[in-house]
C-alpha positions in Angstrom: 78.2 100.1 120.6 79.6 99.1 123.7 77.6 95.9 123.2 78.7 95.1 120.0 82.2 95.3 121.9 81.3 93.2 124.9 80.1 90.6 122.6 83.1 89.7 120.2 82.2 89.1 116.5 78.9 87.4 117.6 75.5 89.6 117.4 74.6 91.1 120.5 70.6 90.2 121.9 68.2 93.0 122.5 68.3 91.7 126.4 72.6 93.0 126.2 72.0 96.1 123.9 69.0 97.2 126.1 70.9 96.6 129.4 73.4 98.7 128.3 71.1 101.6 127.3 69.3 101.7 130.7 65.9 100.2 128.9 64.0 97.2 128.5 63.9 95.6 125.4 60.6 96.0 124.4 60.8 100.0 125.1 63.7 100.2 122.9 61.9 98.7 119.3 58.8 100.0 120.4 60.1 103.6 120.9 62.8 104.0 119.6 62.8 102.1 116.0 60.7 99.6 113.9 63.6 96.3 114.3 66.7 95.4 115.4 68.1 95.4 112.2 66.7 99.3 112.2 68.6 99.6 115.4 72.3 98.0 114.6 71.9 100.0 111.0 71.5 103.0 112.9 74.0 102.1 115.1 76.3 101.8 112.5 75.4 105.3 111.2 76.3 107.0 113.9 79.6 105.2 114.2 80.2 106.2 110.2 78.8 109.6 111.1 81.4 110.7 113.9 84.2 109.5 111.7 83.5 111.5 108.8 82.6 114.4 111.3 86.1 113.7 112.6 87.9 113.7 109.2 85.7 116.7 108.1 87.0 118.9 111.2 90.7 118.2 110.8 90.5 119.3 107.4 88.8 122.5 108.0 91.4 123.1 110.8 94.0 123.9 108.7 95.3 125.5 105.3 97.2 123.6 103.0 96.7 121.0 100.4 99.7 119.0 102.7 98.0 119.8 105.7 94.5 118.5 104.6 96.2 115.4 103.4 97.9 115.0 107.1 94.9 115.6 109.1 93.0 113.1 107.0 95.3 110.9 107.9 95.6 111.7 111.7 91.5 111.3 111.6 92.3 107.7 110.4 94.2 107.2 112.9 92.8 109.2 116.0 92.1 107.4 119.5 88.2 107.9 118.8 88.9 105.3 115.8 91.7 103.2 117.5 90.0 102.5 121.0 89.4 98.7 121.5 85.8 100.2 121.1 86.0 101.4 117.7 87.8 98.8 116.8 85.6 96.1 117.4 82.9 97.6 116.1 84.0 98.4 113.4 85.3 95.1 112.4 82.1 93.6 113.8 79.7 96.2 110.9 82.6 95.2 107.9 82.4 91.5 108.3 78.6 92.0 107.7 78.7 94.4 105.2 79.3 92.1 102.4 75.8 90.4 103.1 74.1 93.0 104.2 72.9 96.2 101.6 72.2 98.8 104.3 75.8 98.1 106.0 77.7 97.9 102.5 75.6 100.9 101.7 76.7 102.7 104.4 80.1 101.5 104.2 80.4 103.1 100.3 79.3 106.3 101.8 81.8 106.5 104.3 84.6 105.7 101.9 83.6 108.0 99.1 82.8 110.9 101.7 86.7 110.1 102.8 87.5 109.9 99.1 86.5 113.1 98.1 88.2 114.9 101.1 91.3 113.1 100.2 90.8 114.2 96.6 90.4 117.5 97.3 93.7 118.0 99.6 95.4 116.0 96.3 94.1 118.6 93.7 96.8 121.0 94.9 99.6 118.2 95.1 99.3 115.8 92.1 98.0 116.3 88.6 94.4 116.0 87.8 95.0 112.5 85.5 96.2 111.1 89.0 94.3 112.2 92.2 92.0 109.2 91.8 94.4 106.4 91.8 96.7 108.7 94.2 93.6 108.4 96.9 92.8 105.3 96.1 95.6 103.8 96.7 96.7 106.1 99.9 93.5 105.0 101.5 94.3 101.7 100.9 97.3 101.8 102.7 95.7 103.8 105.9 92.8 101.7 106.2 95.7 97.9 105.6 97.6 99.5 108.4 94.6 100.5 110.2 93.8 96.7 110.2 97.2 95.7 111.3 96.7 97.8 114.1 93.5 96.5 114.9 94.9 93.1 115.0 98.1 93.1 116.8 98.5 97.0 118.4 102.0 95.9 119.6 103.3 95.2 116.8 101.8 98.5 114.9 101.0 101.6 117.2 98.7 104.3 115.0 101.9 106.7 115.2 104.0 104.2 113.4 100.7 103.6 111.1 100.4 107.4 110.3 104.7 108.0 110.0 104.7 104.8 107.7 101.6 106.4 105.7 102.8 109.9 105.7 106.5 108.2 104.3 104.2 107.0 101.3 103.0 110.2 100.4 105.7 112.5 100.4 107.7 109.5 98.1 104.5 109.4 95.9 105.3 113.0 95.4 108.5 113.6 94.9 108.6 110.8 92.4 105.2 112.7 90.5 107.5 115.8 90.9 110.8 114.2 89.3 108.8 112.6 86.4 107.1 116.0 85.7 110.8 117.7 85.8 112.1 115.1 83.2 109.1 115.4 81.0 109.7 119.3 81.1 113.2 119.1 80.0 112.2 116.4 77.5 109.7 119.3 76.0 111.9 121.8 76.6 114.6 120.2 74.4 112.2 119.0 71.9 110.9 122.6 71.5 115.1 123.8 71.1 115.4 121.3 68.3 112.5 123.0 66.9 113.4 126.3 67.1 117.3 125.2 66.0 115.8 123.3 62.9 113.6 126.1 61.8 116.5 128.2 62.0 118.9 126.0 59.7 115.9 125.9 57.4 115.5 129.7 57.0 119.2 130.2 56.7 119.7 127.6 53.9 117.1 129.8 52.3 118.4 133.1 52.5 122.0 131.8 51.0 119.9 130.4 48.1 
């Protein structure tokens, strides 16, 4: 990965990926996997791989439906995915994962193993109509900031990122919890009216 960094947004050659492994570049493909191609998908893996690890452990590390949602969050946001490293490796594997099936394919992974996560810490906090679009759009908003961090990380540190992202959700919920209140007093007063009208009904019977 470090190569990929090194290199900017160009492809790294076997001669810089193999220098930076210690090997030669024939012992790399030779041993090690059929391609190049095999070799920076694999490389991309990995990177996926430790950043659902990460979001996977700071979920289990903790209890509640709020908490799950934080530490998702925090994993978005941690220094092993806000190094210069990460980031430029990661931007390096998205700007090729729109031509290239085995990075987009990874990439969909990724996002729906995040997704489901994020849906799961929801399920205690929103209603089940609206954890979908609730995720959705709260990972849409960590991985926008994410970018404005990645490209100008004066003007958007990752605790800013997270406080500003965090902001989001406890507004998201307060205004799913006062639109719940006002439809249960809407019900509420519905089901009085009923109860009232039945009664006028049964009294205009028993005078008659």
């Amino acid at each position: 990965m470090l190569a990929i960094h090194e290199t900017g947004m160009a492809e790294p050659t076997m001669a810089q990926i193999s220098s930076r492994a210690g090997l030669s570049s024939g012992s790399i493909i030779s041993h090690y996997f059929a391609s190049k191609d095999e070799l920076m998908e694999e490389t991309y893996r990995e990177l996926a791989t430790v950043f659902a690890g990460e979001v996977a452990s700071r979920v289990r590390a903790v209890r509640t439906p709020m908490e799950k949602v934080e530490a998702i969050v925090a994993a978005v946001f941690a220094p092993s995915q806000t190094s210069p490293e990460a980031v430029s490796v990661w931007l390096w594997y998205w700007s090729r994962a729109a031509i290239s099936s085995g990075y987009a394919e990874i990439e969909r992974e990724t996002y729906n193993s995040v997704r489901t996560q994020l849906e799961a810490a929801l399920s205690g906090l929103v209603p089940k109509s609206s954890i979908r679009d609730v995720a959705e759009g709260l990972l849409a908003l960590m991985y926008g900031l994410w970018l404005r961090f990645a490209l100008d990380p004066t003007g958007l540190d990752a605790a800013r990122a997270m406080s500003i992202t965090m902001d989001s959700v406890h507004a998201r919920l307060a205004v799913g919890n006062a639109a719940a209140s006002s439809l249960s007093k809407r019900v509420a007063r519905a089901a009085r009216g009923k109860v009232a009208s039945k009664a006028r009904e049964l009294a205009e019977k028993r005078r008659h």
